[in-house]
TORLOLO-22356 format. One record per residue (C-alpha): residue in one letter; x, y, z negated. Coordinates in steps of 0.1 Angstrom, whole numbers, padded with zeros to 4 digits, always signed. Layout:
BEGIN
aXYZ
...
END
This chain:
BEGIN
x-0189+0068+0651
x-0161+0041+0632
x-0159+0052+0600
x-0122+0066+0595
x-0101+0045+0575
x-0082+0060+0546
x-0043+0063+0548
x-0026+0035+0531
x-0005+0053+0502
x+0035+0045+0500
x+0038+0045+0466
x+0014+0036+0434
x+0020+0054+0408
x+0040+0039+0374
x+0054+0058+0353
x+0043+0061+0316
x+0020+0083+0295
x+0030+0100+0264
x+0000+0087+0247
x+0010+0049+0255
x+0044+0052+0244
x+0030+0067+0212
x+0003+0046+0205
x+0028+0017+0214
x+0058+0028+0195
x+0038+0033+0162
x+0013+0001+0166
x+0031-0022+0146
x+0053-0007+0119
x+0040+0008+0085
x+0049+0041+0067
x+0071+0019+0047
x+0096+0006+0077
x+0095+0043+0088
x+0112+0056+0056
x+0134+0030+0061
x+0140+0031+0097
x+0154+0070+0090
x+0175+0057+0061
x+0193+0033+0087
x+0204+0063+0104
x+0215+0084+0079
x+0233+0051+0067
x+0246+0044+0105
x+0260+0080+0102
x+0280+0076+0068
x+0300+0046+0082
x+0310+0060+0113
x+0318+0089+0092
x+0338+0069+0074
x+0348+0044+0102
x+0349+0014+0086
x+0326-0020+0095
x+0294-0024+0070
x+0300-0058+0067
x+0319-0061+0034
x+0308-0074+0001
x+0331-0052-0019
x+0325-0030-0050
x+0340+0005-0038
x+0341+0038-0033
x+0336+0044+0004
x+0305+0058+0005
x+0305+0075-0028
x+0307+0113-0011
x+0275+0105+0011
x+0242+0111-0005
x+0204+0107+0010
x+0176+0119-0007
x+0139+0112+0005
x+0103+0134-0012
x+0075+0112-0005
x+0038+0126-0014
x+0000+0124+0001
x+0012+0161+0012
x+0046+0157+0026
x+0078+0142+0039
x+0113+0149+0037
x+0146+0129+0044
x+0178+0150+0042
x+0215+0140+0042
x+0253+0152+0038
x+0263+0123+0065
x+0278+0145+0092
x+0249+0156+0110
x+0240+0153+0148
x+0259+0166+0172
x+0242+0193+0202
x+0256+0168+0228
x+0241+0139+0208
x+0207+0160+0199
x+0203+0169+0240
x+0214+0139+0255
x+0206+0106+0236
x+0190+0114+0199
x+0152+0119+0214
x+0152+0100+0244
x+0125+0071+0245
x+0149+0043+0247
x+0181+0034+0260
x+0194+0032+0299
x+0215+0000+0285
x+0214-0025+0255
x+0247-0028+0260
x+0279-0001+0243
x+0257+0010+0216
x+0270+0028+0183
x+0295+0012+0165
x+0284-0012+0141
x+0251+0008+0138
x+0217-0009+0132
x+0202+0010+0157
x+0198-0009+0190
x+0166+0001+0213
x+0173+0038+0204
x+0135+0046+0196
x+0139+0040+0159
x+0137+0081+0151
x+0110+0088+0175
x+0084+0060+0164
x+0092+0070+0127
x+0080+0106+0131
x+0054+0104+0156
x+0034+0073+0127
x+0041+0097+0103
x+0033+0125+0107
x+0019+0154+0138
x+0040+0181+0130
x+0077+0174+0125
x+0107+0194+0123
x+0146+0179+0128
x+0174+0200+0119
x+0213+0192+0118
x+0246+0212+0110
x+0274+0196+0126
x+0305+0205+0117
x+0321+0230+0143
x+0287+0238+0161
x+0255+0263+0156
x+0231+0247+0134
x+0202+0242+0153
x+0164+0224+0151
x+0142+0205+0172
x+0104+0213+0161
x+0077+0191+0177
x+0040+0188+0172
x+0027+0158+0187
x-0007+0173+0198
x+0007+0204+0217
x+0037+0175+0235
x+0007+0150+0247
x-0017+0182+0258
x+0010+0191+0283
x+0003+0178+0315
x+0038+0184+0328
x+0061+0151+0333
x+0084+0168+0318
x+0091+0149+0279
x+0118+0169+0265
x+0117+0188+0234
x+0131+0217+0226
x+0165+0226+0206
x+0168+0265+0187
x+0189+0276+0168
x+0186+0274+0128
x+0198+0281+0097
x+0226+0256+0083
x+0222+0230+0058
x+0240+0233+0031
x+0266+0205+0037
x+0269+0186+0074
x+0241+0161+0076
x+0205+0159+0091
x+0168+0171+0075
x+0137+0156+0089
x+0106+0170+0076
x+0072+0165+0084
x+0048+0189+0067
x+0017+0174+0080
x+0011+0139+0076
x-0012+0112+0098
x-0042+0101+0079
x-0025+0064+0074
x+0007+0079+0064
x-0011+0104+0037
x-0027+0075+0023
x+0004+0052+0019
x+0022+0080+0006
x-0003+0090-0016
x-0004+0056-0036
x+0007+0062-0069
x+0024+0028-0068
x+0040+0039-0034
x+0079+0058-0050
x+0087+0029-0069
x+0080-0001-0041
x+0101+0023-0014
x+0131+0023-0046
x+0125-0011-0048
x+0129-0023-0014
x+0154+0005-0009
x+0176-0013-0037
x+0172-0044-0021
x+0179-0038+0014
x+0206-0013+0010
x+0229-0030-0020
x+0259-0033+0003
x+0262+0005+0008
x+0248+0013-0025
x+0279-0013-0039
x+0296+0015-0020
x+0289+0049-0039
x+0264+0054-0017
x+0237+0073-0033
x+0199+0074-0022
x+0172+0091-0040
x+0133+0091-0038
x+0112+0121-0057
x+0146+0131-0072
x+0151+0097-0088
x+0180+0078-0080
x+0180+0042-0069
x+0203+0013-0083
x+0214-0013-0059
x+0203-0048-0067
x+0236-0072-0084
x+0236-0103-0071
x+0258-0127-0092
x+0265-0168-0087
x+0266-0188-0115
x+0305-0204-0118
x+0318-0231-0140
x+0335-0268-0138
x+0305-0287-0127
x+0292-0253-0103
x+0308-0231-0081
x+0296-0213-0049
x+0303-0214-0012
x+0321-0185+0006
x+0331-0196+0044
x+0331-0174+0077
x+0334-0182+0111
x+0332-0159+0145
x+0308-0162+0173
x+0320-0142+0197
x+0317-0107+0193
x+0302-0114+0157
x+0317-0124+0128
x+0295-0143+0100
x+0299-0153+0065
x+0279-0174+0045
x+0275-0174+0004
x+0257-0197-0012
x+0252-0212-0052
x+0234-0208-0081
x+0224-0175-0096
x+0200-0190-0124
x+0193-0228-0137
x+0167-0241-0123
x+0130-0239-0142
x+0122-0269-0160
x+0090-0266-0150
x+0078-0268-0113
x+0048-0252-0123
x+0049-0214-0103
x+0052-0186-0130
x+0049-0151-0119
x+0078-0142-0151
x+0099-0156-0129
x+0127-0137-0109
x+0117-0139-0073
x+0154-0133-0060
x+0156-0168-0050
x+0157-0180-0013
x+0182-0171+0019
x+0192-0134+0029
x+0198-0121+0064
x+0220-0093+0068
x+0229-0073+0095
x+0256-0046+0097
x+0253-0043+0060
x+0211-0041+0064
x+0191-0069+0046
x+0170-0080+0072
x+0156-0112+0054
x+0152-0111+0017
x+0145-0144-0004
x+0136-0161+0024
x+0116-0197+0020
x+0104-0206+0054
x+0116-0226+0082
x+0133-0187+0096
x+0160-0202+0076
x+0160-0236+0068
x+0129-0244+0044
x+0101-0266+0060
x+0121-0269+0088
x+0137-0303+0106
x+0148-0327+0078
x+0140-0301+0047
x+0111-0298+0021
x+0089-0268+0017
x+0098-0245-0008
x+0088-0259-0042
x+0093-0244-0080
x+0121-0266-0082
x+0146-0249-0061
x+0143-0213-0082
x+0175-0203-0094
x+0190-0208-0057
x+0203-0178-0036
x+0223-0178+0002
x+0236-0147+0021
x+0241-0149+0055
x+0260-0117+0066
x+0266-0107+0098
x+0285-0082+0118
x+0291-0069+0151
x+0298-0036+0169
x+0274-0046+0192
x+0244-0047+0173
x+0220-0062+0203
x+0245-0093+0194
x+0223-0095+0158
x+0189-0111+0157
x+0174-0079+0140
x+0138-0078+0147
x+0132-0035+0158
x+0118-0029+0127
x+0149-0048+0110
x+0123-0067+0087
x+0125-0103+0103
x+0154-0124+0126
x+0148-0134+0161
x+0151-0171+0157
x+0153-0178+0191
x+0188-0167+0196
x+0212-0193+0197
x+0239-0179+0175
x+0209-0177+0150
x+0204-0212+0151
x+0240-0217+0143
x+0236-0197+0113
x+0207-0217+0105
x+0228-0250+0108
x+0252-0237+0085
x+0224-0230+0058
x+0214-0264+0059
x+0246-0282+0038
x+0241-0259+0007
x+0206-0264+0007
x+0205-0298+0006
x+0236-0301-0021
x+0212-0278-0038
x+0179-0300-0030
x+0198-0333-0045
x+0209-0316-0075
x+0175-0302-0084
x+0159-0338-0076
x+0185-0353-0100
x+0180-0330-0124
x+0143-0337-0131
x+0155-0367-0150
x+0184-0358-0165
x+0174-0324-0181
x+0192-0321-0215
x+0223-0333-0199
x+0220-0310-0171
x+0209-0276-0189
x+0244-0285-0210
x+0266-0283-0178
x+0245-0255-0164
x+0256-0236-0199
x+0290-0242-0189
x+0283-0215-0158
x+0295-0178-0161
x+0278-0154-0137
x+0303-0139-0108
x+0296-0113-0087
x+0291-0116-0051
x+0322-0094-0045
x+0347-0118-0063
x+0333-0155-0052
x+0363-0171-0040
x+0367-0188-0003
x+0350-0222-0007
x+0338-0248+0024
x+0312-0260+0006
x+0288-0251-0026
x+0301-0275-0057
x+0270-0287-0081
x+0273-0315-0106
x+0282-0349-0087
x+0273-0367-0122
x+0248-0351-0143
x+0247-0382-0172
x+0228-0405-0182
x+0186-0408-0172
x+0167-0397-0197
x+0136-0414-0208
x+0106-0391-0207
x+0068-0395-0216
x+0040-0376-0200
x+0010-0361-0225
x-0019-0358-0211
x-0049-0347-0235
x-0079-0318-0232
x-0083-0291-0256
x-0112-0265-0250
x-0102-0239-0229
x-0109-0207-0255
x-0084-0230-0279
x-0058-0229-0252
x-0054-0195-0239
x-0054-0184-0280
x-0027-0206-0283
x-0010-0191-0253
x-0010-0157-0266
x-0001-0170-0300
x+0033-0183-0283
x+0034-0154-0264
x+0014-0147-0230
x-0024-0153-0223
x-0016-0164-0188
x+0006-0190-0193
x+0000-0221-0178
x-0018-0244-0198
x+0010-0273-0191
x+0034-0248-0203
x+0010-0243-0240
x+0013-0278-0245
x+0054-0284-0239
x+0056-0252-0262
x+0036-0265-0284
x+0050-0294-0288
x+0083-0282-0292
x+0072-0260-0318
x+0058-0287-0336
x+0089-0311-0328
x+0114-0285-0342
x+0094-0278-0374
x+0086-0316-0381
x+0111-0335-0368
x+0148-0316-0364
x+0139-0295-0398
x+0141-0330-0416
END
C-alpha cells in the first residue's frame, strides 16, 4: 500500500521561550550596568515628578527632595527610592512587559527606550526578586518573582503576579533581590566593588546630583563629579546649541587643566580628559578618545599625552528618547545615526583649535604656562554662550631647547625617583627633575 503522506501543517510555530529571552536579555550587560540601569529609572521617575527636561547644566535645587539609596554585598541587593513610585495601571500594563509594542511615544524625556531595562537587570542579578511600590492614592502592592518557578511553567502565559503589601515609607519603588546569580555574588562581593559603582555613579549622574539629588551605596553618599573650564584673556570655552529636530544639543568645550609638559603617560594624572556624551541628563560617553567622537578619526591624530587637560560635553535632549544614540545599556553611542555624526562634526572645530595650541605650545613652554596662569577655573554651569573655544592665537616667542640624553644605572635611577618623590616615575621625568633641582640650586640661587 502507498505510504500515507503526513498533513502539511498551516502554521510553524514562533513564538519565544522564556529561557531565550533571559539568556538573551542578560548576555551582554554586567552587574555593574544593572545597578545602573535601575538607577536610570528611579532618576526617570524624579524628573517626571518634577516635570522639568534633564538637560540642564544648572546648580539647583530640583531634585534635592528625591533620594536613592542602593546596599550592594556578595549576599544581597537592594535599590529603594522616595521618587513617586509605580503606579497599579503602570505595574499591570507596561512596567514588566518584555519590550515595547512601539519605539515611538515613550516617557518623557526618560532614558528608557526598549522598555526591558528592569527586567534584564533583575533576572542577571539575581533568581529570586521582589518589586514593591506605594503610589500615592493606591494600595501598596508587590510583584515577587523567582526566575526558576517563571521558566518551569509550561504555560504561555508570562505574566507575574501583583499582591498587595505593606507601604513604603514615602512614595517610591524597592527592588530587592535576596538571592544573588553566581556572577552577580561575585562582582558584588569584590571588596573594591562600592567604591567603583560611587565612582561611576558620580560620573554618570553629576547633572542630577548638581540637582540635590542624592544617591547612596552601603549608606555612603556619593558626590557628583565638578567639572570646571579654565577662563582667562588668552582662554575661554565654547558654549553653542543648535536643534535637530525633535532634539536639542549643546556643545562645551575648553580647557580644564594646562596641558602636561611632558607627553610621556603618567598614571598621577587626572583622566577627566576627552569628549562626554550625554543623554537626557545620562553620561553615556565619559572621556572619550576614540574616533566615537572625533579622535583618530578623518583628518585628526590619535589621542596622545599632549592633549590632557582638554574636556568637551556634548549634551543632548529629547522627549523622545529613541531620537538619542544611547546604546541599551546607555554605556556607548550609536554612531551610525546621522544626527550623531552632526554632533561629531561639531566636535571637530574645538579639537583642532585645541590640537594647534598644544602643538604650538611644545616650543613655547615658559611663555605659554604664563598665559595658562592667567586662567581661573569656571564651572560648567556659568560658561558663557561662545561660537567657538578661544586659546592663545600668539603664545611668544620660540624658545630654544636642548635635549639630554645620558644613561645612569637603573638601581641609581629609580632611588633618585623616590628621592624626588615616586619610585615609578618615568625615568625622563628623574632626569628633567633632576635637572631642575640642580638648575635652581646652582644657577638661580646665585
Amino acid at each position: 500500500m502507498p505510504k500515507t503522506m503526513p498533513t502539511i501543517p498551516t502554521k510553524a510555530k514562533a513564538h519565544p521561550t522564556k529561557a531565550f529571552f533571559v539568556r538573551m536579555l542578560t548576555r551582554d550587560i554586567s552587574a555593574h550596568e544593572c545597578a545602573l540601569d535601575l538607577i536610570d529609572n528611579s532618576i526617570d521617575a524624579a524628573w517626571a515628578a518634577t516635570g522639568v527636561a534633564p538637560g540642564s547644566l544648572g546648580v539647583g535645587r530640583k531634585l534635592a527632595k528625591y533620594r536613592i539609596n542602593l546596599t550592594v554585598t556578595k549576599e544581597r541587593f537592594v535599590i529603594s527610592d522616595n521618587c513617586g513610585g509605580m503606579s497599579l495601571e503602570n505595574a499591570a500594563q507596561y512596567a514588566f512587559t518584555f519590550g515595547r509594542d512601539t519605539l515611538e511615544g515613550g516617557n518623557n524625556y526618560s532614558v528608557g527606550v526598549y522598555g526591558i531595562g528592569m527586567k534584564r537587570a533583575i533576572f542577571k542579578l539575581g533568581t529570586d526578586i521582589v518589586v514593591r511600590s506605594t503610589y500615592k492614592g493606591e494600595q501598596p502592592f508587590e510583584v515577587p518573582i523567582n526566575v526558576g518557578s517563571w521558566l518551569a511553567e509550561t504555560s504561555e502565559v508570562w505574566d507575574f503576579n501583583i499582591k498587595p503589601s505593606d507601604p513604603l515609607p514615602e512614595p517610591g519603588v524597592e527592588i530587592s533581590v535576596p538571592t544573588l546569580t553566581s556572577e552577580s555574588a561575585a562582582t558584588f562581593g569584590d571588596p573594591g566593588f562600592p567604591n567603583a559603582l560611587r565612582a561611576a555613579i558620580a560620573r554618570d549622574y553629576m547633572l542630577p546630583l548638581m540637582q540635590g539629588l542624592t544617591i547612596s551605596v552601603n549608606d555612603s553618599q556619593v558626590e557628583g563629579w565638578k567639572i570646571d573650564f579654565m577662563e582667562g584673556a588668552d582662554f575661554a570655552p565654547m558654549r553653542d546649541s543648535y536643534s535637530d529636530g525633535e532634539v536639542s544639543v549643546e556643545i562645551l568645550a575648553g580647557m580644564f587643566e594646562p596641558p602636561p609638559d611632558s607627553n610621556e603617560p603618567t598614571r598621577t594624572r587626572d583622566d577627566k580628559s576627552g569628549w562626554y556624551v550625554i543623554c537626557n541628563g545620562r553620561v553615556v560617553v565619559a572621556a572619550n578618545r576614540s574616533p566615537t567622537t572625533v579622535w583618530d578619526r578623518d583628518r585628526f591624530p590619535a589621542w596622545h599625552a599632549q592633549y590632557h587637560g582638554f574636556i568637551g560635553v556634548a549634551l543632548l535632549t529629547s522627549k523622545r528618547p529613541e531620537l538619542l544614540p544611547m546604546t541599551t545599556t546607555k554605556s556607548g553611542v550609536d554612531t551610525s545615526l546621522a544626527s550623531y555624526r552632526r554632533v561629531q562634526a561639531r566636535m571637530e572645530a574645538p579639537t583642532r583649535a585645541w590640537i594647534d595650541y598644544t602643538n604650538a605650545r611644545k616650543t613655547r613652554k615658559e611663555a605659554a604656562r604664563e598665559l595658562e596662569r592667567s586662567a581661573k577655573p569656571v564651572h560648567i554651569s556659568d560658561v558663557k554662550v561662545r561660537g567657538a573655544l578661544k586659546v592663545p592665537a600668539e603664545i611668544g616667542e620660540q624658545s630654544r631647547e636642548a635635549n639630554i640624553l645620558y644613561s645612569k644605572p637603573i638601581e641609581q635611577v629609580r632611588a633618585l625617583g623616590k628621592a624626588l618623590g615616586r619610585a615609578t616615575m618615568a625615568y625622563r621625568e628623574v632626569g628633567s627633575r633632576a635637572f631642575d633641582y640642580a638648575y635652581a640650586r646652582l644657577v638661580s640661587e646665585q
